[in-house]
DOSEPA-180060 format. One line per 8 residues: number of its first residue (from 1); for each residue y, x, z of C-alpha. Coordinates in Angstrom, 3 decimals, always signed. Layout:
% DOSEPA-180060
NUM	Y,X,Z | ... .
END
This chain:
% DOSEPA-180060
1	+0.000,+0.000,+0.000 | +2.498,+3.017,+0.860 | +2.008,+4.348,-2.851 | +2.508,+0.930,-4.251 | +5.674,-0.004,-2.103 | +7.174,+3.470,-3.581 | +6.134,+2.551,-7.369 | +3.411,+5.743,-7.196 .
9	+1.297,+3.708,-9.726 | -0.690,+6.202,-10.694 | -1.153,+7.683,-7.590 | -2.250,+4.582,-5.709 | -4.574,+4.199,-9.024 | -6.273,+7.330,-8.227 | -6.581,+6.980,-4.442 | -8.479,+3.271,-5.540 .
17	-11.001,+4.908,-7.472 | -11.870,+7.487,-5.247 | -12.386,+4.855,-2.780 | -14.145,+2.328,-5.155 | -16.619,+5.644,-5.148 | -17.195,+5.673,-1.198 | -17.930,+2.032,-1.200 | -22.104,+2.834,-1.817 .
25	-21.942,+4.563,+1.938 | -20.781,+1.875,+3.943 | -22.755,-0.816,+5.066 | -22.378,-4.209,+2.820 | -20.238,-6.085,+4.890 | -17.840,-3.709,+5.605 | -18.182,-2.894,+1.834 | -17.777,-6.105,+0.472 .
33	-14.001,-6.094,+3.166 | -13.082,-3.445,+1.052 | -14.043,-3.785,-2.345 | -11.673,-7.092,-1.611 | -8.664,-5.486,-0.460 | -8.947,-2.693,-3.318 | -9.305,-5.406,-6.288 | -5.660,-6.732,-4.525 .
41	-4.036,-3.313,-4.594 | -5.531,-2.839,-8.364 | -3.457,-6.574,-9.292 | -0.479,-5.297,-7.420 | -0.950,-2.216,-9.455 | -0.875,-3.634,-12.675 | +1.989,-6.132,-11.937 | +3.972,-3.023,-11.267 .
49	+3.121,-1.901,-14.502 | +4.379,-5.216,-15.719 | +0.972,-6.194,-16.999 | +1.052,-9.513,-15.238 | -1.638,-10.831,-17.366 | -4.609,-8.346,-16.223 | -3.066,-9.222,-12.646 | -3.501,-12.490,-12.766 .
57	-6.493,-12.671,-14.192 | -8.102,-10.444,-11.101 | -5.938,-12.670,-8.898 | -6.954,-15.730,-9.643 | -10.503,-14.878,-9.470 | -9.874,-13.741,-5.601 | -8.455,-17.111,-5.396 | -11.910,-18.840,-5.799 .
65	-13.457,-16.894,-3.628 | -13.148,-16.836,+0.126 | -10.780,-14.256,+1.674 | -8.572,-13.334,+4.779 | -5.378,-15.426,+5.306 | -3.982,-12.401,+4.100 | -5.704,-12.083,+1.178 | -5.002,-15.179,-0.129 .
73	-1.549,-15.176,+0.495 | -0.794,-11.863,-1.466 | -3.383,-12.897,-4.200 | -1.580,-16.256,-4.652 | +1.849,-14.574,-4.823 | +1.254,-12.473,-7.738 | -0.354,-15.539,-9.428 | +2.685,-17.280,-9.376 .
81	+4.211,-14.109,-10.570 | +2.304,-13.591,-13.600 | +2.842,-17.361,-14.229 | +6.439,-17.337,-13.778 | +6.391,-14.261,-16.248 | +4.844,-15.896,-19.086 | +6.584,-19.683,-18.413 | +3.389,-20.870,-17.379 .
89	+5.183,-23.385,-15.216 | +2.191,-26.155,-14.679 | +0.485,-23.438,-13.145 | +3.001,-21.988,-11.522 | +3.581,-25.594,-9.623 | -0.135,-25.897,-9.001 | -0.578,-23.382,-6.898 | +0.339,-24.310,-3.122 .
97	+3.479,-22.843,-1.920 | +3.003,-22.034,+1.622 | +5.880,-21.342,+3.970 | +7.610,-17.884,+3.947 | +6.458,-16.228,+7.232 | +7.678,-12.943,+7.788 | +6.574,-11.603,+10.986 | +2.864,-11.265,+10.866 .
105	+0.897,-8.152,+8.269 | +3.728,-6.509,+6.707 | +1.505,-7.560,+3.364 | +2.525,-10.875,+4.529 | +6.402,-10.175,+4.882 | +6.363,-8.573,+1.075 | +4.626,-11.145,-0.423 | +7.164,-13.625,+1.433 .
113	+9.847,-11.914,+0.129 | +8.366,-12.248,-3.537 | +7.944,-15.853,-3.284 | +11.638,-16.033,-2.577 | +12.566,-13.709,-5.058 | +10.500,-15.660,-7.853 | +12.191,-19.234,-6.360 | +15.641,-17.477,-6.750 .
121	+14.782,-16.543,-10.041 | +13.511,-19.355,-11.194 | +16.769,-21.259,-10.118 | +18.856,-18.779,-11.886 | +17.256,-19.756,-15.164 | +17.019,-23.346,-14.403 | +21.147,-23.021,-13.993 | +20.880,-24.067,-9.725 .
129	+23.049,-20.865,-9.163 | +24.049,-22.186,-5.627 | +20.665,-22.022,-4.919 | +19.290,-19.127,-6.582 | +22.214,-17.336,-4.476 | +21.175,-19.326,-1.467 | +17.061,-18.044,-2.011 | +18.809,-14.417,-2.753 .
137	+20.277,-13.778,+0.942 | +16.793,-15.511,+2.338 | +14.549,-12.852,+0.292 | +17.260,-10.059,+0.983 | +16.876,-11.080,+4.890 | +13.667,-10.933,+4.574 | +13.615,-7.426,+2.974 | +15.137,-6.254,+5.612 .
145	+12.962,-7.146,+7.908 | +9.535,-6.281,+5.683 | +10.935,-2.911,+4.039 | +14.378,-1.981,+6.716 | +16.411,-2.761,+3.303 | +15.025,+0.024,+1.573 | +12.188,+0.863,-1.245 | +12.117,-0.638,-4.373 .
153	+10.822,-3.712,-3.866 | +13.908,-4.434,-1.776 | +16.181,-4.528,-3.950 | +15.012,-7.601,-6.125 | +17.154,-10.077,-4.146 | +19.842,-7.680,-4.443 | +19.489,-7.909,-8.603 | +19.255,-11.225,-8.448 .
161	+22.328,-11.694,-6.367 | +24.715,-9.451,-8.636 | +23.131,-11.335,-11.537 | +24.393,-14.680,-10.246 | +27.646,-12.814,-9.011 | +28.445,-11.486,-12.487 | +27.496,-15.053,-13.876 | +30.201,-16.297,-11.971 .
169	+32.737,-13.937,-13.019 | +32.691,-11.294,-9.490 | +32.369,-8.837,-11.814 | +33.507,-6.212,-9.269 | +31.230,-7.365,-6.353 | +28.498,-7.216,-8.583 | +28.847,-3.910,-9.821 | +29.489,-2.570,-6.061 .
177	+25.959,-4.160,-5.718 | +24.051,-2.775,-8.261 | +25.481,+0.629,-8.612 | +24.564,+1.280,-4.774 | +21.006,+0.719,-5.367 | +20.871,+2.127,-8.954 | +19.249,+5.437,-7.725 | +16.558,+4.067,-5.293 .
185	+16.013,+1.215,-8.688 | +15.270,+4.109,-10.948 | +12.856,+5.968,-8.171 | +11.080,+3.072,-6.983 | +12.300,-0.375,-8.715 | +10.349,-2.868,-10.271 | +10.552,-4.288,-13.671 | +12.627,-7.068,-12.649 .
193	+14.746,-4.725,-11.134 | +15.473,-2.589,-13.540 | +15.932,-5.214,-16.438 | +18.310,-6.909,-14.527 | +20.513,-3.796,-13.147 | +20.907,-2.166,-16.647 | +21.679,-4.949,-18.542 | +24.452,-6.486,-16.369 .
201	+26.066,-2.688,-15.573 | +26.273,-2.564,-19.750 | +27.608,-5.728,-19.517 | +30.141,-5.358,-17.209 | +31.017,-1.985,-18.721 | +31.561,-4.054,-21.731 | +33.644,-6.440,-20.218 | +36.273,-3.398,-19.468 .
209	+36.262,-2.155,-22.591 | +33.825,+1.098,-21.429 | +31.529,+0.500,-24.263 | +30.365,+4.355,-23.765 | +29.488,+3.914,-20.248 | +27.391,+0.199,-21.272 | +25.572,+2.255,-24.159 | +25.060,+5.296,-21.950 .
217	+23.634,+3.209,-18.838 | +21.248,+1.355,-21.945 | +20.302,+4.507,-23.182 | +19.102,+5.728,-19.423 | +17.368,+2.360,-18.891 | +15.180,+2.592,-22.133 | +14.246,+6.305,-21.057 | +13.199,+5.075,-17.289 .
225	+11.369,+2.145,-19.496 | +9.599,+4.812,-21.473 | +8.693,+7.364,-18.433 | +7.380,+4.122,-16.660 | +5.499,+2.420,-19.632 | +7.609,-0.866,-18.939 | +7.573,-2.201,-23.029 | +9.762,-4.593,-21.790 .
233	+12.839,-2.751,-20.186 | +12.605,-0.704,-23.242 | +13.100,-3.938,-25.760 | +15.709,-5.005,-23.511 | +18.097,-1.908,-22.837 | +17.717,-1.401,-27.171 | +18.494,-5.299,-27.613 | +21.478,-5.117,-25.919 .
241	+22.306,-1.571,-27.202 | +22.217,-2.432,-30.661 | +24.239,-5.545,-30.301 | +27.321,-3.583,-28.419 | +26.679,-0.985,-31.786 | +26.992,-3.890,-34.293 | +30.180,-4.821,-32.413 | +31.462,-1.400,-32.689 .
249	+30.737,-1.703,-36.360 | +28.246,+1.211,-36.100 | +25.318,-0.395,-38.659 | +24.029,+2.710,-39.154 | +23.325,+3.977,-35.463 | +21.880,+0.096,-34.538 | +19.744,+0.211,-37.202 | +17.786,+3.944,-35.836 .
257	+17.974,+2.101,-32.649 | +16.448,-0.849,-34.025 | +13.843,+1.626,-35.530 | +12.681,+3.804,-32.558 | +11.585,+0.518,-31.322 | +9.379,-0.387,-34.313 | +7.772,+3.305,-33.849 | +7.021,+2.582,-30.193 .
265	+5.441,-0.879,-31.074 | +3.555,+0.573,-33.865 | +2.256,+3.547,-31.348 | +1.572,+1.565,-28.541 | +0.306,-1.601,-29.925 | -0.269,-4.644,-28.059 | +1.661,-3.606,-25.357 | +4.736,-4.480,-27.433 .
273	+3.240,-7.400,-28.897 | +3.842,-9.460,-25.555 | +6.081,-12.709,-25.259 | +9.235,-11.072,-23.649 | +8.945,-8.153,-25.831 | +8.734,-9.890,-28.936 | +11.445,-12.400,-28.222 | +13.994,-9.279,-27.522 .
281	+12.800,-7.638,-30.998 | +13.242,-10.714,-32.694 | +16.342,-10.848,-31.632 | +17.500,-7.614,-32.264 | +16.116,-7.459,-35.906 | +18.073,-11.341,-36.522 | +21.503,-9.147,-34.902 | +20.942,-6.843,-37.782 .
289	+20.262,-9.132,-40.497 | +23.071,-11.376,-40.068 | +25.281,-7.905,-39.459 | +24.523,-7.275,-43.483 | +25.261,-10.733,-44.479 | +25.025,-13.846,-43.109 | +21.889,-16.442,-43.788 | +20.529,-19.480,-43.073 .
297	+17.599,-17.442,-41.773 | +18.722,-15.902,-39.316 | +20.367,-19.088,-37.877 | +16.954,-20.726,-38.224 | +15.160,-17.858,-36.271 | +18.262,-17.825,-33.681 | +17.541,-21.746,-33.518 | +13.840,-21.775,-32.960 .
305	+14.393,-18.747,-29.502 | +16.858,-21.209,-28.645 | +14.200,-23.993,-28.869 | +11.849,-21.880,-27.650 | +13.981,-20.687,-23.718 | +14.399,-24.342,-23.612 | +10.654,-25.393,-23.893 | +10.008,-22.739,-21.718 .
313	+12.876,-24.119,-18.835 | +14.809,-21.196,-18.874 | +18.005,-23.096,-19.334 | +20.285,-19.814,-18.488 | +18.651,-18.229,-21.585 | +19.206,-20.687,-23.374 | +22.915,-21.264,-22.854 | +23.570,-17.491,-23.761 .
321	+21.117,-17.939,-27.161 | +23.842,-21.467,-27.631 | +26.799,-18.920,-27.269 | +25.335,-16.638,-30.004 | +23.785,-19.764,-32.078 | +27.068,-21.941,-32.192 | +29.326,-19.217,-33.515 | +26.619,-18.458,-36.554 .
329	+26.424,-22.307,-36.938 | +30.328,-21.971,-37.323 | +30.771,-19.345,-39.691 | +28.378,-20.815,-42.468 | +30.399,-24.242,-42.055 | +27.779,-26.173,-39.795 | +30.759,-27.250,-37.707 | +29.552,-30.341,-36.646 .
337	+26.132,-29.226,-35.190 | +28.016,-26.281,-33.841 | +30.658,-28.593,-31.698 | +27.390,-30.294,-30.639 | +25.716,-27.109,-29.593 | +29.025,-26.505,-28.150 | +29.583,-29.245,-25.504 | +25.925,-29.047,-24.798 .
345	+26.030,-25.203,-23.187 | +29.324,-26.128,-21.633 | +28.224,-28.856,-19.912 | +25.621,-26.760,-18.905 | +27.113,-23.980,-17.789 | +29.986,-26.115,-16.170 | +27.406,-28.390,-14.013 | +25.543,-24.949,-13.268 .
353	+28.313,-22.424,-12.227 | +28.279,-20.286,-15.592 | +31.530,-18.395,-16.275 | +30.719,-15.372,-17.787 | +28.175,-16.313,-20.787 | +31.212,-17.898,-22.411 | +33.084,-14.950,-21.965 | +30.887,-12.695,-22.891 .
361	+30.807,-14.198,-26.847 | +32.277,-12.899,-29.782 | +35.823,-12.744,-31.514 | +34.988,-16.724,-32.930 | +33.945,-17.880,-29.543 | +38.209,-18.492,-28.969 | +39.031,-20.450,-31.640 | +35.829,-23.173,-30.683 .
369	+37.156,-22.862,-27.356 | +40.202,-23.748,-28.955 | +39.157,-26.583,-30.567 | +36.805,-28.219,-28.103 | +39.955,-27.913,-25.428 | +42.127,-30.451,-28.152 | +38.890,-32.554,-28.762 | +38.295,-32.861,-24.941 .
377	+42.358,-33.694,-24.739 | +41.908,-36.933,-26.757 | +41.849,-40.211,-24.491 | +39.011,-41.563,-26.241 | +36.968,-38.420,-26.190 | +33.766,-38.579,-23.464 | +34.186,-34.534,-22.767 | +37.662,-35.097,-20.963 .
385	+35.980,-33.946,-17.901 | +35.557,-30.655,-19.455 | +38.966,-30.091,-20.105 | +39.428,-27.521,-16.493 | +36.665,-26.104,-17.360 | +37.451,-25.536,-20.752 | +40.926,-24.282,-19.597 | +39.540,-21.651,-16.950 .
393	+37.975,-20.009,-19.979 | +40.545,-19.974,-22.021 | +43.079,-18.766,-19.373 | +40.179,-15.952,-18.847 | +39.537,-15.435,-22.464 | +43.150,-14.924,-23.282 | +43.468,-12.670,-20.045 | +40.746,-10.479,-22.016 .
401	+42.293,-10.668,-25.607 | +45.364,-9.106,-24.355 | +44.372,-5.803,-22.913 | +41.390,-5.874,-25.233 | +41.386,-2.129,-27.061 | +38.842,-2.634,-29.656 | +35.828,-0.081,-29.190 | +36.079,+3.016,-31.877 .
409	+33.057,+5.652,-30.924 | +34.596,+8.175,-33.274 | +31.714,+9.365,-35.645 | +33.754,+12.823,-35.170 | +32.158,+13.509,-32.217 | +28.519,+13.520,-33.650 | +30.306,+15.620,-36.362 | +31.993,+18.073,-33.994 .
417	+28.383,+19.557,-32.864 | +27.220,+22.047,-34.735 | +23.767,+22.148,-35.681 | +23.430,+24.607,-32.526 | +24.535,+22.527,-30.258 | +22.450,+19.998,-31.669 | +19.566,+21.884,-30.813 | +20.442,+22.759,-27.473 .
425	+21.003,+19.092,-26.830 | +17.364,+18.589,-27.979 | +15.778,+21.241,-25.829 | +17.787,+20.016,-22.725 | +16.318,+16.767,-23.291 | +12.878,+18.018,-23.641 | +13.282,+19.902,-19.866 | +14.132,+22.981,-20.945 .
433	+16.221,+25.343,-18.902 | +19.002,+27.903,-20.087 | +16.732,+30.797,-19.922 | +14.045,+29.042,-22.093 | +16.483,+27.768,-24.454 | +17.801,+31.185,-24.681 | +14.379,+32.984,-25.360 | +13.645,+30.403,-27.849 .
441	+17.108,+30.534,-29.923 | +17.313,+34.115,-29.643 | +20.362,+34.546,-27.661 | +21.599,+35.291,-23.940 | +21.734,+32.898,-21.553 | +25.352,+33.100,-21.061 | +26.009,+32.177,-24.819 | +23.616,+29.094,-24.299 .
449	+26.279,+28.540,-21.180 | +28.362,+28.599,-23.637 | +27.469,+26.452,-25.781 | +26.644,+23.782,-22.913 | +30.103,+23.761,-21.738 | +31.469,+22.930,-25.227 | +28.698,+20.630,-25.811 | +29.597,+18.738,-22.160 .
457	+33.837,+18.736,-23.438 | +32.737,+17.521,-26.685 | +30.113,+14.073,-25.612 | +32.775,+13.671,-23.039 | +29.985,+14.312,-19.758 | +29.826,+16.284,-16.961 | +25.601,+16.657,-16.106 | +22.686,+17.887,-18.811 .
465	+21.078,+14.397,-18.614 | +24.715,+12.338,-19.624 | +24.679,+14.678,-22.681 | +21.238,+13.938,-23.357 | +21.731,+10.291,-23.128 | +24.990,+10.593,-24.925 | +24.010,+12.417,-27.673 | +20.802,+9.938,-28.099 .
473	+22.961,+6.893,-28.030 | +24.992,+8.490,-31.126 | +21.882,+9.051,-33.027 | +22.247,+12.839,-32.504 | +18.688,+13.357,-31.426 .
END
């Protein structure tokens, strides 16, 4: 359990199997207590490596068999993980929630905690943010008191909470959040974790005009995605990278994004193959296709994920796939379904405590707020209600527009580094030190000093691994 709590996968893997081993020399009942508990820590295993399927499948069979109060209750919590994972709602509901007890097995208080978590979650994308924030604090408490606020595991509620913070437009509170527990979420987060901190840091980034810093902290996430094996941070952190590089205008660079995630699916096979995974590549490669020209399409493959987070009850999905949807439904002249689409997310974000997906749209997202504010005006219109609502994000829209400084990454800076320098980036990022890099280039170590320094000025960083992830998000590498 220590290994697991401090994401040593691999580690805990290997202590399992040499116990699994040892099992022949006890006597069978005392075997049979074991062989139990290990086939737990092998599902918690695998949900850490975010292959909630295999979990559930060894979790459910521990569920029809008879097992310690314990047992059950940590078996039955990463069931309704894996369902919650996959949408697998009916499920999900079938299986009885018991109540959240955290004194007792410390087992016990981390798999209360996860219950929680999931419940907050699950209210997040069903748009109840008062209570997803509400569930937050409970599972944070309740961190505290399984985990003394620290480990990885601990700091789910804490995602969850700057999620719903950032939703509702704190964007400063929610980056205080996340950036405090960005170090132990890169040693020892989860998946959920992880998604959720890099994503909303680029986001936020975005929102203050720092589109370096959002691609940078993208470009870190997809590397902790690879090092972990976690297919779907990677899809994610590339998703949003490649939309903030079509927004820049930079085709070219989201395109060899785009493209070192086709190589990973094609290397690692089914593991990119999965729901999640697939939904963020689909809607990458859509971004890129209706970058080179719009189509009907695209709006049709945009339409059915739309139709799809729906189906599936993720509401809060769904309202940020409208967003997207409504403005391509706009451009091609499908006005009328797009004013539709339109009151239909605002509604829904209004009724649910969503700010921030309406802010977070692009440069036509304005003028249908515009509009839908003078349609809401009329006496006869049934969206009067709407009309604060509609005002708050125009007020906060307009806020935006005016100190907006429209992103440039200057293609001179991948131009700037010499070929040199583009090698030395290369070997830094492969672990290599200055004395290696010298020995391998031929050259002193002070000259590869040298070089560092100038490569540092010129990606605007100050460490080797900001340069590396610099540099990568540039297409340098």
């Amino acid at each position: 359990m220590r290994l697991l709590v401090a994401m040593q996968v691999n580690e805990a893997l290997a202590e399992i199997e040499r116990l699994e081993v040892q099992l022949g020399d006890l006597p069978p009942a005392m075997a049979k207590r074991f062989r139990t508990a290990i086939r737990l820590f092998r599902t918690a295993a695998c949900v850490l490596r975010d292959d909630s399927l295999a979990a559930l499948e060894i979790a459910m069979s521990h569920l029809k068999e008879s097992g310690t109060y314990e047992q059950n209750y940590f078996a039955a919590t990463l069931s309704r993980l894996a369902f919650w994972q996959h949408g697998m709602f009916d499920f999900y509901d079938s299986l009885a929630k018991r109540q959240a007890l955290v004194r007792g097995p410390r087992s016990r208080a981390i798999s209360a905690m996860l219950d929680v978590s999931i419940e907050a979650a699950i209210a997040l994308s069903q748009l109840q943010l008062a209570t997803a924030k509400r569930l937050a604090s409970d599972a944070a408490s309740m961190g505290e008191v399984a985990l003394k606020g620290a480990g990885g595991l601990a700091s789910l509620p804490a995602c969850l909470t700057a999620e719903i913070l950032y939703e509702e437009g704190y964007l400063d509170q929610a980056d205080a959040m996340l950036h405090d527990r960005l170090p132990i979420i890169k040693a020892e987060g989860t998946i959920e974790s992880a998604v959720r901190a890099y994503v909303i840091l680029a986001r936020i980034a975005r929102q203050r005009m720092q589109q370096d810093v959002a691609v940078l902290l993208l470009r870190e996430g997809e590397i902790l995605g690879e090092r972990r094996g976690w297919p779907r941070l990677v899809a994610a952190c590339i998703c949003e990278r490649v939309h903030l590089l079509l927004e820049a205008g930079l085709m070219t660079e989201a395109c060899r994004a785009f493209e070192s995630l086709e190589r990973q699916a094609e290397t690692h096979g089914c593991a990119y193959s999965r729901p999640q995974v697939m939904t963020y590549r689909t809607l990458t490669r859509l971004r890129l296709s209706w970058a080179e020209g719009p189509s009907s399409e695209a709006v049709a493959s945009l339409r059915q994920l739309y139709h799809e987070s729906l189906e599936q009850r993720d509401y809060y999905g769904g309202c940020r796939l409208a967003v997207e949807l409504l403005q391509m439904l706009a451009s091609i002249g499908e006005t009328e379904e797009a004013d539709t689409l339109f009151f239909r997310a605002l509604k829904a974000g209004a009724d649910g405590g969503l700010h921030q997906t309406f802010l977070d749209g692009g440069a036509g997202l304005n003028m249908l707020l515009k509009r839908a504010y003078r349609r809401a005006e009329m006496a006869w219109t049934p969206g009067r209600e709407m009309l604060p609502f509609l005002g708050s994000l125009l007020s906060a829209w307009n806020a935006r527009k005016s100190t907006d400084q429209s992103y440039q990454p200057s293609s001179r800076v991948g131009e700037a580094l010499s070929k040199r320098e583009r090698d030395i980036v290369a070997m830094i990022g492969q672990g290599f030190s200055n004395k290696l890099i010298a020995r391998t280039l031929q050259i002193s170590p002070e000259t590869v000093k040298s070089h560092v320094k100038r490569i540092f000025a010129k990606l605007s960083v100050s460490t080797r691994s900001e340069a590396v992830c610099r540099a990568g998000s540039l297409g340098l590498l």
